[in-house]
C-alpha positions as CSV (number, residue, x, y, z in Angstrom):
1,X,-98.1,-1.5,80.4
2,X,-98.8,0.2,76.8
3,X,-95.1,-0.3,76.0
4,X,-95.4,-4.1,77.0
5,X,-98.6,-4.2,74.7
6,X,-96.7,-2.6,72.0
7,X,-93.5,-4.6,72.0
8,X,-96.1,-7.6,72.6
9,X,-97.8,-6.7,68.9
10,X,-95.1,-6.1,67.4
11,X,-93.4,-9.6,68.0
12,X,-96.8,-11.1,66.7
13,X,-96.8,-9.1,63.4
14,X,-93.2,-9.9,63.2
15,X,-94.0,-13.9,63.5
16,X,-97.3,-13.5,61.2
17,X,-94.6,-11.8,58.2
18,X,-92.3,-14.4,58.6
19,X,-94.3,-17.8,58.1
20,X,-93.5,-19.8,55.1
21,X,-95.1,-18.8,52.1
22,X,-95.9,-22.5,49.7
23,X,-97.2,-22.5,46.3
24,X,-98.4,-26.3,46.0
25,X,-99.3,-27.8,42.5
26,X,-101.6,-30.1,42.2
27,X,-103.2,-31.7,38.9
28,X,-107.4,-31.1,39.4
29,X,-108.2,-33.9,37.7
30,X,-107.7,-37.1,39.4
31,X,-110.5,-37.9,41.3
32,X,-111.3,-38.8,44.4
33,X,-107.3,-36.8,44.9
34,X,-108.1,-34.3,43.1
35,X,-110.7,-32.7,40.8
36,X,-112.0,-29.4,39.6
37,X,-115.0,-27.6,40.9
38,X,-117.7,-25.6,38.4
39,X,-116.4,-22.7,40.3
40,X,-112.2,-24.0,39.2
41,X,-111.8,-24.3,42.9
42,X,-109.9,-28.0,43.6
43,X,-111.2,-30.0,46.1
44,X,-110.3,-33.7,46.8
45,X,-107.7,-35.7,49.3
46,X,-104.2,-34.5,47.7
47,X,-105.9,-31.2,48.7
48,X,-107.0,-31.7,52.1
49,X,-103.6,-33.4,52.6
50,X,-101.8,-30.2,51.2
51,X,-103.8,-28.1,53.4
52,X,-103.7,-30.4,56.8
53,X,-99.3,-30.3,56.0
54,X,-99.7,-26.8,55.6
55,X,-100.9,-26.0,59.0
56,X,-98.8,-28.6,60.3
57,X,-95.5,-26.5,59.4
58,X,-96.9,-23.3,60.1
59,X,-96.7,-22.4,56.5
60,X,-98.9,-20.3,54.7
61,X,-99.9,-22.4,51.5
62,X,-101.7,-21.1,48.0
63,X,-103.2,-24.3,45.9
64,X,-101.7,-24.0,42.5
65,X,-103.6,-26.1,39.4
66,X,-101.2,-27.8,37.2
67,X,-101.6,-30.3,34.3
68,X,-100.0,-33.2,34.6
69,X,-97.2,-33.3,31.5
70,X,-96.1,-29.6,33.3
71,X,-95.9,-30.5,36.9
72,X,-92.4,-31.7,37.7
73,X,-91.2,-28.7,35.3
74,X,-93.4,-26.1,37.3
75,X,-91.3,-27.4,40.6
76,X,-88.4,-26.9,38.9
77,X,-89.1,-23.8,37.5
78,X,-89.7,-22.2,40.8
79,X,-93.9,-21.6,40.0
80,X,-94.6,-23.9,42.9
81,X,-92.9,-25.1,45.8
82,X,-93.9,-28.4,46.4
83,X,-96.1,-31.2,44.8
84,X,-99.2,-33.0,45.8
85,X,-100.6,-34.5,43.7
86,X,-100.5,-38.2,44.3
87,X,-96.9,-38.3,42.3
88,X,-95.2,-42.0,43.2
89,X,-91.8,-41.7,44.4
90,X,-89.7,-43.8,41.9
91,X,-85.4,-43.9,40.9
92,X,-86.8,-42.3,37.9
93,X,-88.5,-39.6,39.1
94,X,-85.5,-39.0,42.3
95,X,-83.0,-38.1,39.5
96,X,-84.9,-34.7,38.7
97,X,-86.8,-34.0,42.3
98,X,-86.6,-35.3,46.0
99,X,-89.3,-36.3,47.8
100,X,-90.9,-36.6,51.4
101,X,-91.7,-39.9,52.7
102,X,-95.1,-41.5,51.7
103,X,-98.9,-40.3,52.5
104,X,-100.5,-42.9,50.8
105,X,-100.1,-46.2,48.5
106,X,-102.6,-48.1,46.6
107,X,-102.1,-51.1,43.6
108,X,-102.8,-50.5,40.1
109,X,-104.9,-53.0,38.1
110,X,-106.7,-53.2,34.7
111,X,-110.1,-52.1,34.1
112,X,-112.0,-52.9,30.5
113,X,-115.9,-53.2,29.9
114,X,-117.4,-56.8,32.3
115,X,-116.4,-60.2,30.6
116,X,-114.0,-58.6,27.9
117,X,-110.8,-60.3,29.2
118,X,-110.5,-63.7,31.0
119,X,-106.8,-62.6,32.9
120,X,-104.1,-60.0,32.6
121,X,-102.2,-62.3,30.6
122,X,-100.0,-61.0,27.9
123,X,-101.1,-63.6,25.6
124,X,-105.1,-62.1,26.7
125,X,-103.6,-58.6,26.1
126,X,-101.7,-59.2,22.8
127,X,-104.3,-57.7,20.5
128,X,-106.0,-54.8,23.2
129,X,-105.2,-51.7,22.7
130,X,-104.3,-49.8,26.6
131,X,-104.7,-46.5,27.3
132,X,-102.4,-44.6,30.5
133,X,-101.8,-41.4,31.7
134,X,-98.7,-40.2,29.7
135,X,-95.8,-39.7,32.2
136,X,-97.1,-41.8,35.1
137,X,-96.1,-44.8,36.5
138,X,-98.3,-46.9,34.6
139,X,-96.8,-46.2,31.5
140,X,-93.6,-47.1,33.0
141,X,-95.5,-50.3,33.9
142,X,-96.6,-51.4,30.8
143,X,-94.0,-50.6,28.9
144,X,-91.7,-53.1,30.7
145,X,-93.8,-55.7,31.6
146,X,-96.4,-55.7,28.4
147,X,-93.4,-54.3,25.8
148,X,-95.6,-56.1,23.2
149,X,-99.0,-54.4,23.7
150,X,-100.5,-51.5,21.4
151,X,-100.4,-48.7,24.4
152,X,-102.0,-45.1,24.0
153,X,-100.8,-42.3,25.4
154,X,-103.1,-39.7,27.5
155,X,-103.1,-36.3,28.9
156,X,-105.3,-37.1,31.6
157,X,-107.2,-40.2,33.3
158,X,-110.5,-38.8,32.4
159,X,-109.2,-39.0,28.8
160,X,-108.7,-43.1,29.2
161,X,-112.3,-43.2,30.0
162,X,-113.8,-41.1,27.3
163,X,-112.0,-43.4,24.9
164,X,-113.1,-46.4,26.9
165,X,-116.3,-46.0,26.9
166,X,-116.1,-44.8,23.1
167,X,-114.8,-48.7,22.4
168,X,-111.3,-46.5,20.9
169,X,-109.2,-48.4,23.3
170,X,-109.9,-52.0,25.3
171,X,-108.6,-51.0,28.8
172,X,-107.0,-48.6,31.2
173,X,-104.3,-49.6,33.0
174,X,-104.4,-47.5,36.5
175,X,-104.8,-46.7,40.0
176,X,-107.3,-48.8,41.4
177,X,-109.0,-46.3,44.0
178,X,-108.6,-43.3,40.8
179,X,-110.3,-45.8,38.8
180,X,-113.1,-46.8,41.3
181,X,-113.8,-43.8,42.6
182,X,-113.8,-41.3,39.5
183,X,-115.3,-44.2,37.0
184,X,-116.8,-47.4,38.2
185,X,-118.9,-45.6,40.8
186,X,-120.8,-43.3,38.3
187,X,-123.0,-43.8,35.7
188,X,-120.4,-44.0,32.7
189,X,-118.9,-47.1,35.0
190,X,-121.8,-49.3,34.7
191,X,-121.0,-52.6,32.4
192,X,-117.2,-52.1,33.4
193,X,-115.0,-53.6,35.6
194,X,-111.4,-54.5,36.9
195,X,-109.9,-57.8,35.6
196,X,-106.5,-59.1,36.4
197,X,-104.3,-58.9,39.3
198,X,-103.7,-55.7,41.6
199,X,-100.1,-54.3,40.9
200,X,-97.3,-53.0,43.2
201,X,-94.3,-53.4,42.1
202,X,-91.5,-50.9,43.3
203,X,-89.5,-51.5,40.1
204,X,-92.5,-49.5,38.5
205,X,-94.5,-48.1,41.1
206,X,-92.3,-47.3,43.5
207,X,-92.1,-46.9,47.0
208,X,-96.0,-45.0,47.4
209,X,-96.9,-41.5,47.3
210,X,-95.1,-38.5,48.2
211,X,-94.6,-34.8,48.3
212,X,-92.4,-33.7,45.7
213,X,-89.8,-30.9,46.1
214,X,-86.7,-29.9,44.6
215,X,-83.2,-31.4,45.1
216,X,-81.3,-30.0,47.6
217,X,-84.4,-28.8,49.7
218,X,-83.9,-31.3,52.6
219,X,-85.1,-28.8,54.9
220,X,-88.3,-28.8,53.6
221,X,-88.4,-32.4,52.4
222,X,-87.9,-32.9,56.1
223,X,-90.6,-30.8,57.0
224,X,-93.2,-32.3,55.0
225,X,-92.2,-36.0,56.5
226,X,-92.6,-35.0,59.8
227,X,-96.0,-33.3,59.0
228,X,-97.0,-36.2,57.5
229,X,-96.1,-38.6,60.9
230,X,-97.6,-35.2,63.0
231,X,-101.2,-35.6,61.3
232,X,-101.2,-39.4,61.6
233,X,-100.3,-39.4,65.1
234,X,-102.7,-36.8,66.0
235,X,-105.8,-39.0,64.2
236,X,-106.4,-36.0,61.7
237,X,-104.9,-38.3,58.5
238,X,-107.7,-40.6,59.4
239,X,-110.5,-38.2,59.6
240,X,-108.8,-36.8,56.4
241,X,-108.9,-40.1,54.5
242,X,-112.5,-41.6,56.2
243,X,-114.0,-38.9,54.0
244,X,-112.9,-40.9,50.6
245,X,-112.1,-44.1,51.4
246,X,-113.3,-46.8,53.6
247,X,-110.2,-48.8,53.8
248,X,-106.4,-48.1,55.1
249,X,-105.4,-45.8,52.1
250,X,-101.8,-45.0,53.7
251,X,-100.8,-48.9,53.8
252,X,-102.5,-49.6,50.3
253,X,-104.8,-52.7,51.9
């Protein structure tokens, strides 16, 4: 019997060394996906989604911060192994990285202070200035559907805003939930709104949100997909996004 015990331990010990070991980068400052805490711990949906995947595969998973300009060069570069970090899967972007199948889509739209622009037009926009995220799909956006519009270039989305609401640019051109939920719903929101149509168009913004991994990982591109179907079949997506959102945030109604 202490031999069967033994051999018994042994095969668990053996199983516990061998799980998968994932660094996952995500950005920390993209709220309600992802934001930094006063302690630097990151909390948000990209995060719960990370760890929820995790567990899914069995794999053991470490949350790594990464800024935004530096996260598809920390994937390649071997300092993570995956991203989640609400990165659209676009032609682009599938050149340099692979990705999983979606976990979640949502339109982009313009926001600007109430009343300042009467459409999206780009004979409205010709003399705003628009702030993006540098390196996002709303660059991308603008840049081939408003060529003729003064755009400025950001590090991050909380950037947009502080120049917003400092009148050094007219709009922001982004995610609408981001947008909502990190600006119009707190106190530096009040007096703005969105204006203009919502925007998804998979020449720009692609085919929704995945994880991103390196090319020639199918193996664990696969993995992540089929997490992703595991945790919306079992219900636990749902109670995942029913914490942030209040609408279908996987089909982007």
């Amino acid at each position: 019997m202490k031999k069967i015990i033994a051999v018994a331990l042994a095969t668990m010990t053996a199983g516990a060394a061998t799980a998968q070991q994932l660094d996952i980068c995500v950005e920390g400052a993209y709220p309600p996906f992802s934001q930094t805490e006063a302690d630097g711990s990151v909390t948000g949906f990209d995060v719960d989604i990370a760890n929820a995947l995790c567990a899914s595969m069995g794999a053991d998973c470490t949350i790594v911060k990464t800024d935004w300009d530096g996260i598809i060069p920390a994937l390649q570069e071997d300092k993570c192994d995956a991203i989640i970090a609400s990165m659209s899967i676009t032609e682009e972007r599938m050149q340099v990285i692979d990705f999983s199948e979606k976990y979640y889509s949502t339109p982009a739209i313009f926001l600007a202070a109430e009343g300042a622009f009467a459409d999206d037009s780009a004979d409205t926009l010709a003399d705003a200035v628009v702030g993006v995220q540098r390196g996002t799909i709303h660059q991308n956006f603008m840049e081939g559907v408003y060529p003729d519009v003064e755009l400025r270039l950001y590090a991050s989305q909380d950037d947009t805003y502080l120049d917003l609401t400092s009148g050094r640019i007219d709009a922001v051109m982004a995610d609408s939930v981001t947008m909502d939920e990190g600006f119009l719903q707190t106190d530096d929101g009040e007096g703005y709104a969105f204006f203009g149509t919502g925007y998804s168009i998979p020449e720009y913004h692609g085919d929704g949100v995945g994880v991103g991994v390196r090319q020639g990982e199918a193996d664990l591109r696969d993995s992540f997909s089929t997490a992703i179907t595991a945790i919306r079949e079992s219900g636990e997506y749902e109670q995942i996004a029913s914490q942030y959102f209040d609408f279908d945030i996987y089909g982007g109604n």
